[in-house]
C-alpha positions, 0 to 999 in steps of 0.5 A, a space after each residue: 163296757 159298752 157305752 152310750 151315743 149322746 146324739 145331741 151332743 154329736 149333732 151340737 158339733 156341726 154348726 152349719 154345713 153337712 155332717 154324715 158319720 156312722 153312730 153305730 152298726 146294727 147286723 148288716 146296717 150302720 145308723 148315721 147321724 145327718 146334719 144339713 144346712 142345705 140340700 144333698 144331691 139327687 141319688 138312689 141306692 140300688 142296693 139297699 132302703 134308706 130309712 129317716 127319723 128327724 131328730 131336730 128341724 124339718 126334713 124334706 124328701 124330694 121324689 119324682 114326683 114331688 116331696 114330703 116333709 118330715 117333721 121332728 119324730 116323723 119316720 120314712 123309708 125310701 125303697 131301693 133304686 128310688 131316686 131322692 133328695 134330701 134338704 133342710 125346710 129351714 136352716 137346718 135338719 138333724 136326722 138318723 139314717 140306716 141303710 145297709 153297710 157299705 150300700 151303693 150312692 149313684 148320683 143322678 141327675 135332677 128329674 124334668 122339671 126340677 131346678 138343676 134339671 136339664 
């Protein structure tokens, strides 16, 4: 039978660090449930969008060019090959991530002018 995914409960069980795990797959892309307490790395996705739903906190999404914040219940997608950054604005975010199953991460380096840039 199929059951279902209590996503407070998953999220309730990383206190503090970052927690990536696969909830489910729909067709071609799985639906990840992020916990953060500090910033990922700079990447991008040559194969694939990414999209964000904040759950709990706030989530902010560094570009190039600048960042934007997402509120709980506030949804962004990320074209492919964009390079981004996700962190918590505060001690911590819970987010739902989709992308493509088995999508590519290339680390990249911060962009000029950002801390950690060279």
């Amino acid at each position: 039978m199929i059951q279902p995914v209590d996503v407070g409960a998953v999220a309730g069980g990383t206190l503090q660090g970052y927690s990536n795990q696969i909830l489910t797959s729909v067709n071609d892309h799985d639906v990840h449930l992020s916990v953060m307490d500090g910033p990922y790395f700079w990447h991008l996705h040559p194969d694939s969008d990414e999209t964000f739903l904040v759950i709990e906190g706030v989530l902010t999404i560094d570009f190039d060019d600048g960042s934007v914040d997402l509120l709980s219940g506030q949804l962004l997608t990320v074209p492919a090959g964009m390079r981004h950054r996700t962190r918590p604005h505060g001690a911590r975010s819970v987010n739902l991530t989709v992308e493509k199953t088995d999508a590519t991460t290339v680390r990249c380096e911060a962009p000029r002018g950002w801390p950690g840039s060279s």
